[in-house]
C-alpha positions in Angstrom: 89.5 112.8 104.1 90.3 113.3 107.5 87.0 115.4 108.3 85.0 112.4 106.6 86.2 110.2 109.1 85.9 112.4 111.8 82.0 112.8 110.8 81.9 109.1 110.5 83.6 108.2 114.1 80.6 111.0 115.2 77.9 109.3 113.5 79.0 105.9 114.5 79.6 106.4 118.5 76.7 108.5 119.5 76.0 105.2 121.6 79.1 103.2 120.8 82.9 104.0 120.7 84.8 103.5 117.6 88.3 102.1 118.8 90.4 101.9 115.6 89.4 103.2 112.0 91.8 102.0 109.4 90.5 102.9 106.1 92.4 101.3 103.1 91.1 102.7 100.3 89.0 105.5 99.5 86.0 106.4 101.3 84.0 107.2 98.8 84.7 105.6 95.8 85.7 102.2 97.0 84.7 99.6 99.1 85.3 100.6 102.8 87.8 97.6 104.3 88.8 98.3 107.6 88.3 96.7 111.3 85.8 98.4 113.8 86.8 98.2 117.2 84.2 99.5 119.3 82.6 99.2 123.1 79.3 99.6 124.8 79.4 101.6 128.7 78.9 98.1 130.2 81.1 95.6 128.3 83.6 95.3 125.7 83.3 93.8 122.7 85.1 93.8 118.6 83.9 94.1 115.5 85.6 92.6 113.0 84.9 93.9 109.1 87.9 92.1 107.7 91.1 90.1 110.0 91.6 87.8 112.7 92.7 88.8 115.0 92.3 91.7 117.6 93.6 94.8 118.8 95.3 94.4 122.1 93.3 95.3 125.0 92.8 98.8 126.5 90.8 101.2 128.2 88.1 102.7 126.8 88.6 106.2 124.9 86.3 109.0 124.0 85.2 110.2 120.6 87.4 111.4 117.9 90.3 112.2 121.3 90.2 108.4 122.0 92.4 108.1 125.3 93.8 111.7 125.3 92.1 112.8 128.2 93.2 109.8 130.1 96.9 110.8 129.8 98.8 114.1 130.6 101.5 114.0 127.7 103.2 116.7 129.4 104.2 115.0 133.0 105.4 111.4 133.8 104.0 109.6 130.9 105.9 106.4 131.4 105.3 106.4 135.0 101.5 107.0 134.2 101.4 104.3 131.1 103.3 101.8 133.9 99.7 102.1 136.0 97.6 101.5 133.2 99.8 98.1 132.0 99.3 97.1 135.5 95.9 96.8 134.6 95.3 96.0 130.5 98.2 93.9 130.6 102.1 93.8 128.9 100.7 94.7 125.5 98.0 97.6 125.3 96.2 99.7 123.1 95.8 103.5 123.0 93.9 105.7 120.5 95.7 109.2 120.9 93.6 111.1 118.5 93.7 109.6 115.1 96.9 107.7 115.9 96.6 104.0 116.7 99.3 103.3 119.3 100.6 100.0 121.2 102.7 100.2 124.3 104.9 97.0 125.7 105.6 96.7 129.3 106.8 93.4 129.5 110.9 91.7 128.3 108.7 89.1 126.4 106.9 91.4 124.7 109.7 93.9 124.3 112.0 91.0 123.0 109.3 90.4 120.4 109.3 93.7 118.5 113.1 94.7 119.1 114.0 91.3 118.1 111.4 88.8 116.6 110.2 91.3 114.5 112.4 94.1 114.7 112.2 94.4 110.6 108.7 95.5 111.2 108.8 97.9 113.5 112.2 99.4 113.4 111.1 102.7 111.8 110.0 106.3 113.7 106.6 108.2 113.4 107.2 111.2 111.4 106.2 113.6 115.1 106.4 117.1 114.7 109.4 118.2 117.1 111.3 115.5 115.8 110.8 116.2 112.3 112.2 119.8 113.2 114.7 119.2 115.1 116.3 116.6 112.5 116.4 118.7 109.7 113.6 117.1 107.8 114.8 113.2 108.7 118.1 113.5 108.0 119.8 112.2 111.2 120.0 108.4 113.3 118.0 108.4 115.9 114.7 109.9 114.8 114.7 109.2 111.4 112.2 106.6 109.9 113.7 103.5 108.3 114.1 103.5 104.2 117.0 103.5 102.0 118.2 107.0 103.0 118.0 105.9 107.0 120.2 102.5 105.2 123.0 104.6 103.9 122.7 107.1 106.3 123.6 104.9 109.1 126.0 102.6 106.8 128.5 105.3 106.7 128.4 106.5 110.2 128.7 102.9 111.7 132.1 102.5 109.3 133.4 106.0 110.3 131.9 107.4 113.2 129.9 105.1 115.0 133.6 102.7 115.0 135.6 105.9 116.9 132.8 105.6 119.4 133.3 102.2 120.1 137.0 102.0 120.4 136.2 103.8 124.3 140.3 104.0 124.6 140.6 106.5 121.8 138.6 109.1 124.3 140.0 107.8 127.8 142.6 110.6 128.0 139.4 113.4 127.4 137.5 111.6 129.5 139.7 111.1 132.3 140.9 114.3 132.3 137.5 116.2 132.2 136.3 113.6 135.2 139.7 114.7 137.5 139.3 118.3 136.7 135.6 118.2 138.3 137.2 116.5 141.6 139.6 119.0 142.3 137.3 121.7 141.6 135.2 119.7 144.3 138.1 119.7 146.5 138.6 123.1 146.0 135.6 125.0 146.3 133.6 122.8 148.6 136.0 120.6 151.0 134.3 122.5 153.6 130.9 121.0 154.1 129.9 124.2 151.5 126.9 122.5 149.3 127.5 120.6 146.1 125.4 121.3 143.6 126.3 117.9 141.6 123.5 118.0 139.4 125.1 120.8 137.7 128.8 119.8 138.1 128.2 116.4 136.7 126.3 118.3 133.8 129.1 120.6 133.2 131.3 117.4 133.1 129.5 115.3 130.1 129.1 118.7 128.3 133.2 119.0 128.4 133.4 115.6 127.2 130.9 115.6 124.2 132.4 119.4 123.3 136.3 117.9 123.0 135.6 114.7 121.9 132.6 115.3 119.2 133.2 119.0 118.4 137.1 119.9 119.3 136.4 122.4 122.2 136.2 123.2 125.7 135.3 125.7 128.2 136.8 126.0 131.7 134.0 126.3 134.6 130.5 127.2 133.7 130.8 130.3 131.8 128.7 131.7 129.1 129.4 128.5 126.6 128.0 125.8 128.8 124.9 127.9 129.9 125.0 128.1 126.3 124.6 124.4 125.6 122.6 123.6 128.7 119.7 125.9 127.7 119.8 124.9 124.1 119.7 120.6 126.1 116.4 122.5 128.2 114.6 123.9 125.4 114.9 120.6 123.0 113.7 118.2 125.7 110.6 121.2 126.3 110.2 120.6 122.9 110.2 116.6 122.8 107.7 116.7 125.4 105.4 119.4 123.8 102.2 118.3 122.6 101.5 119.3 119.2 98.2 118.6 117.7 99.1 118.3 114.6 100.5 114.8 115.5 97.0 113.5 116.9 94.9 115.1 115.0 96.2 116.4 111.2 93.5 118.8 110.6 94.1 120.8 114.0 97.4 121.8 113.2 96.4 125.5 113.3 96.0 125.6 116.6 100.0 124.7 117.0 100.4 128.4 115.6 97.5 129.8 117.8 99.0 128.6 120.8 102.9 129.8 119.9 104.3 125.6 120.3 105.4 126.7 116.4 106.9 129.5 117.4 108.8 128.0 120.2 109.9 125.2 118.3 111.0 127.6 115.2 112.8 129.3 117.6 114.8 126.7 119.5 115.6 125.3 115.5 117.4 128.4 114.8 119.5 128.4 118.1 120.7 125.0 117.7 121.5 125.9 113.9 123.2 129.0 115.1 125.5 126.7 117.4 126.1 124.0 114.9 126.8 126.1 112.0 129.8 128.4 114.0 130.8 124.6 114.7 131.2 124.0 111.1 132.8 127.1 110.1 135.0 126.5 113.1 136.4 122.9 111.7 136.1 124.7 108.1 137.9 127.4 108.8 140.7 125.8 111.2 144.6 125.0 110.9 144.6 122.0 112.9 148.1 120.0 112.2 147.5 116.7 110.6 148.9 114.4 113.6 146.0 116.2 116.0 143.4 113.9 117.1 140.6 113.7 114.5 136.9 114.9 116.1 133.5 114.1 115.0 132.8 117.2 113.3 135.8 116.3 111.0 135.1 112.8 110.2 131.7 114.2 109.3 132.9 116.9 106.7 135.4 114.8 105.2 132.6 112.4 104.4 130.6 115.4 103.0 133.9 115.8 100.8 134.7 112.3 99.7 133.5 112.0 96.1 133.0 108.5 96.3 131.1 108.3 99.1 127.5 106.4 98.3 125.7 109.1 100.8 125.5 112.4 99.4 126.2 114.0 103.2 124.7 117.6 103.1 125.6 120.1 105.9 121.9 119.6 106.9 123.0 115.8 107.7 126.1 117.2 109.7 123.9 119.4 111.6 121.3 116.5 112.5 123.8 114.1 113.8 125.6 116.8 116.3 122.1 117.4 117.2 122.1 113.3 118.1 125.2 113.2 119.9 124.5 116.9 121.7 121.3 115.6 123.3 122.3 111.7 123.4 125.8 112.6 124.6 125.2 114.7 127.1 121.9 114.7 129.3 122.0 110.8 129.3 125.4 110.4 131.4 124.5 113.0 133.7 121.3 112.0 134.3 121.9 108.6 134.9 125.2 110.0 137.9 122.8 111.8 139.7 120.0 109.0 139.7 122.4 107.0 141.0 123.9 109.3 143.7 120.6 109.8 144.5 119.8 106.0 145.3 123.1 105.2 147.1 121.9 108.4 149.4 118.4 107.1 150.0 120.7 103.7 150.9 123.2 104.2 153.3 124.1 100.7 152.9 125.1 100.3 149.5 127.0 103.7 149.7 129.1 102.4 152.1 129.1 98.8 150.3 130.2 101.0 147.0 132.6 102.9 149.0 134.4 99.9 150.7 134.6 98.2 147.5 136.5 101.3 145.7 138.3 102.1 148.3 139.7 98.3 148.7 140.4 98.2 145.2 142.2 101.2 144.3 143.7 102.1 147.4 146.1 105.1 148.1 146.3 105.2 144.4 144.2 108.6 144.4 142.1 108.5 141.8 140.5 105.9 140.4 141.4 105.4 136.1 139.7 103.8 133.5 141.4 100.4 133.7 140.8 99.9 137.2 137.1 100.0 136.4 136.6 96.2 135.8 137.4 95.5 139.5 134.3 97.6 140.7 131.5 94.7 140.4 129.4 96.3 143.1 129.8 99.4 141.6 128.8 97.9 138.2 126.0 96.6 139.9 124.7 99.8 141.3 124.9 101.2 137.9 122.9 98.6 136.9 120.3 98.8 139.4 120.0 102.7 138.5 119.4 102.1 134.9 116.7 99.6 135.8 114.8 101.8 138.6 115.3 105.2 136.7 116.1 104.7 132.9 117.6 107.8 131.5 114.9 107.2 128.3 112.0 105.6 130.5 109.9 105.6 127.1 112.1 104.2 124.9 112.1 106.9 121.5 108.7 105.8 119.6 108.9 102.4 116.4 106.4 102.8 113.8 105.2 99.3 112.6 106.1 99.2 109.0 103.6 96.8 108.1 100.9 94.5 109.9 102.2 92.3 112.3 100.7 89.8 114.8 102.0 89.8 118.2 100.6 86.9 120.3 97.1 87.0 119.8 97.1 90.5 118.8 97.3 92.3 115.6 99.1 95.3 115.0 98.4 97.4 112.1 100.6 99.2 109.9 101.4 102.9 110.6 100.7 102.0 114.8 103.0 104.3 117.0 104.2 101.5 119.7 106.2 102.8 123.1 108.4 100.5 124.8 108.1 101.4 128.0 111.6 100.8 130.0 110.8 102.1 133.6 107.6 99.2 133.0 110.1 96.5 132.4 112.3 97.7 135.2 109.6 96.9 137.6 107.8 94.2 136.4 107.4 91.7 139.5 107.7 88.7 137.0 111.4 90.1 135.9 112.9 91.0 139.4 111.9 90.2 142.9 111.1 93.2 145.2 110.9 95.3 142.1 110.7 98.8 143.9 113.8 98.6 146.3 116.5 99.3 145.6 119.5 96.1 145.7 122.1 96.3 144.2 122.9 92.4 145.4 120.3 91.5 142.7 122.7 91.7 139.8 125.8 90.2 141.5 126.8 87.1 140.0 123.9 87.6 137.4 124.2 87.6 134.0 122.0 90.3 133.1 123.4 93.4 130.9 122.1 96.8 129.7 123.7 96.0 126.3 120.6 94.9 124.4 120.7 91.4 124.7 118.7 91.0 127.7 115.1 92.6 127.4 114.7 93.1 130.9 117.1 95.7 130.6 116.8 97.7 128.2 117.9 101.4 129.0 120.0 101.8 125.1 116.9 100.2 123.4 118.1 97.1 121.4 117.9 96.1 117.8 118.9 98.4 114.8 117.5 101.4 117.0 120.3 100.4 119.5 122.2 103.3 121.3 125.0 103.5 119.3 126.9 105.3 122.0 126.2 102.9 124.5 129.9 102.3 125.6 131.3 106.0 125.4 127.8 106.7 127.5 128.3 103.8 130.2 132.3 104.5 130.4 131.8 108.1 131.2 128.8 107.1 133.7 130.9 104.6 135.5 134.5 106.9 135.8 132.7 109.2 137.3 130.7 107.6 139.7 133.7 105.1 140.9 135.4 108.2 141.6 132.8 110.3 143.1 132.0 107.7 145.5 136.2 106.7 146.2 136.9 110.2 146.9 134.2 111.6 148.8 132.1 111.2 151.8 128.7 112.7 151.1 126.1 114.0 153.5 122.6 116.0 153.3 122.4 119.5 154.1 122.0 120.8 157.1 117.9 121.0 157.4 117.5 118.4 154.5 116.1 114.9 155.8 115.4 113.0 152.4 115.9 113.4 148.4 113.0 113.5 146.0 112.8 111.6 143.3 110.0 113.5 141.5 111.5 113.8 137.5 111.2 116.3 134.6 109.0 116.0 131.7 110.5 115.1 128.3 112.6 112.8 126.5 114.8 112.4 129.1 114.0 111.3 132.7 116.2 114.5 134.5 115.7 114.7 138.1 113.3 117.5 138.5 115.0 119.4 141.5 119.1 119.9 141.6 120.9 116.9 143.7 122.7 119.0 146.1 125.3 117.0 148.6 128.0 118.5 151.2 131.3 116.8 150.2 133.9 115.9 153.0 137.4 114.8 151.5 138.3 110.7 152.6 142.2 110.5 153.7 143.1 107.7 151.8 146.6 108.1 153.2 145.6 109.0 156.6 143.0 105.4 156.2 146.1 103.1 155.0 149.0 104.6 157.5 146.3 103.5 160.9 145.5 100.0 158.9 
């Protein structure tokens, strides 16, 4: 079938462009009912066999590759897709290949498929990496939407999901971990030797997620956390991987011939490795009954419970440490060293951040997780960061389950649509002066990142919500409040400015290490002369 419609697309555009083939029914023995998007080199124009209503606008493709060669999947993609909205407006259309897909770049049009119709398009392409790395579907966040997705998510919501909500039950890890990595900073590099805070702040959220979703930790960055951190490296290589198998089904050979198989098979088994000696760790453990429950227990007593509606395999278990691993992890720490990176670009609001902390903690110390609804500036910053650099700037890809229309466009069923965050971030009808960076903008303002408002969006919104959006932004903030309380931070000697240039994948990691000297404030010496 698929080398039928490839002849046909050939046949068709050897002086026109076929835009969007949807074929219904069979090609041969039926009648053909589908829509026929195509162009001419000096104007656009659509066809319409059967419907209403058009495809969004978008530029024009190629051949059987469509847009492909107008996008480098492997760099910044969002950053690239941003341009093109600029241009085809809030709601455009791509052909990647054989795949139809949308992407929104506006909190109107955002709001109207997380929300409006958030039924519709609330399920995940079935993408290669994805498909791999979940164990066949059988995790949250990647998963598409049927009844197994239902259950699935039913049960973690009333046993896990909950534990994640309740932020107190983890304040004692969390502080903790967060004053450990402060007096290993006071320690080692009170004197002006180089931070490297990019990996500190990595080896931070990896203690968390170990203690409080797996029941262990490491002390300084031994052979466990490189560990972890290469297995986080290789899976967003993966994510970002182009696999042509996605774009084109009958090309999937070349996957093989170019060793992207082979690279995913292999990062597969070393995440299995590591979540299976997890498993036979909480199997195999004597842990007394009034010890703090973690995640990988709640998870096999579910897999034990008789009664339970969801028969929970070990291959479920393994797909949602793979969620929290990668969710738990990268995300905080990304989103700390965007925002150290911004408050160093901005003198100004480092010292407004600092003055602000400093005023309202005191000679306390250390700043604790109840004194964090004092910090508004601080909040704000945070804020700001998430809206300048989301963590996810492509939000993880819906799949429309059916047609929908979306102002006077129509979207078919099966179209792959990105909701592009760092888009919305910038958009100049949303925020005024959308490329500095002001804080100011959110004081007073009731704007959240919690998934109500669509302008900011960084833990998507809907049923595809982060669902560790408050462990996430509690960690983010702890650590930030007391980086910034604790500290005075300068460039390196010989260093003149930051770059802001970001990895490719999943997750927007800055691309080169944030390293900072780190001079120790006397709070006691500050109070004393005041």
């Amino acid at each position: 079938m698929e080398m039928i419609r490839l002849l046909f697309a050939l046949a068709v555009t050897r002086d026109w462009e076929v835009h969007h083939l949807d074929v219904k029914s069979s090609f041969l023995n039926e009648e053909l009912e589908e829509e026929v998007y195509v162009t001419q080199p000096e104007r656009f124009r659509r066809f319409h066999v059967k419907g209403h209503h058009p495809l969004p606008p978008g530029p024009p493709g190629l051949p059987v590759i469509g847009n492909l060669h107008q996008l480098d999947m492997t760099s910044n993609l969002s950053d690239h897709l941003w341009r093109l909205s600029i241009h085809y407006g809030p709601l455009m259309s791509l052909r990647l290949g054989f795949v139809q897909t949308v992407v929104v770049s506006s909190a109107e049009m955002a709001k109207h498929v997380l929300k409006t119709n958030d039924l519709v398009f609330c399920s995940r392409p079935l993408l290669t990496s994805q498909q791999n790395l979940s164990y066949g579907n059988k995790d949250i966040a990647f998963s598409p939407y049927d009844e197994n997705w239902r259950e699935m998510r039913k049960t973690c919501t009333l046993h896990l999901f909950r534990l994640m909500k309740q932020v107190n039950v983890f304040r004692p890890v969390r502080e903790e971990e967060v004053f450990d990595m402060i007096d290993s900073i006071k320690t080692r590099f009170a004197n002006k030797h180089v931070v490297n805070l990019s990996e500190l702040v990595m080896i931070l959220t990896i203690n968390i997620i170990s203690r409080v979703a797996f029941g262990r930790r490491s002390s300084g960055y031994d052979d466990e956390e490189q560990r972890i951190n290469g297995l986080l490296l290789q899976s967003q290589a993966m994510f970002a991987c182009f696999f042509y198998r996605d774009h084109f089904p009958f090309m999937g050979w070349l996957d093989i011939l170019n060793g992207s198989m082979a690279r995913l098979e292999k990062n597969f088994k070393d995440l299995d490795g590591f979540y299976q000696e997890l498993i036979d760790e909480h199997v195999n453990s004597n842990k007394p009954n009034n010890m703090q429950e973690d995640m990988v227990d709640i998870l096999l007593k579910l897999k034990n419970e008789s009664d339970s509606t969801l028969k929970l395999t070990y291959d479920h278990i393994k797909a949602i440490l793979m969620n929290i691993l990668l969710g738990g992890t990268e995300t905080s720490a990304t989103t700390v060293v965007w925002a150290m990176t911004l408050l160093m670009k901005n003198p100004q609001s480092l010292n407004k951040v600092q003055q602000e902390v400093r005023s309202e903690i005191g000679n306390k110390g250390r700043v604790h997780e109840d004194d964090l609804y004092k910090l508004k500036y601080l909040k704000s910053v945070i804020k700001e960061t998430y809206r300048l650099h989301p963590v996810v700037p492509l939000l993880i890809p819906h799949e429309s389950r059916d047609r929908c229309v979306l102002g006077f466009y129509e979207i078919p069923k099966k179209t792959i649509v990105h909701v592009n965050a760092l888009a919305i971030g910038r958009d100049p009808k949303c925020w005024q002066r959308p490329e500095v960076f002001e804080p100011e903008r959110f004081m007073g303002c009731s704007i959240d990142y919690k998934g109500n408002d669509y302008e900011l969006i960084p833990f998507g919104s809907g049923r595809r919500g982060c669902p560790g959006m408050s462990l996430g932004a509690t960690t983010v903030e702890l650590t930030l409040s007391n980086l910034v309380y604790l500290f005075d931070w300068e460039l390196p000697e010989g260093m003149s400015d930051i770059d802001t240039l970001t990895s490719p994948g999943t997750i927007a990691r800055k691309k080169n290490d944030l390293r900072l000297v780190a001079k120790v404030y006397d709070h006691e010496c500050t109070f004393t002369s005041s």
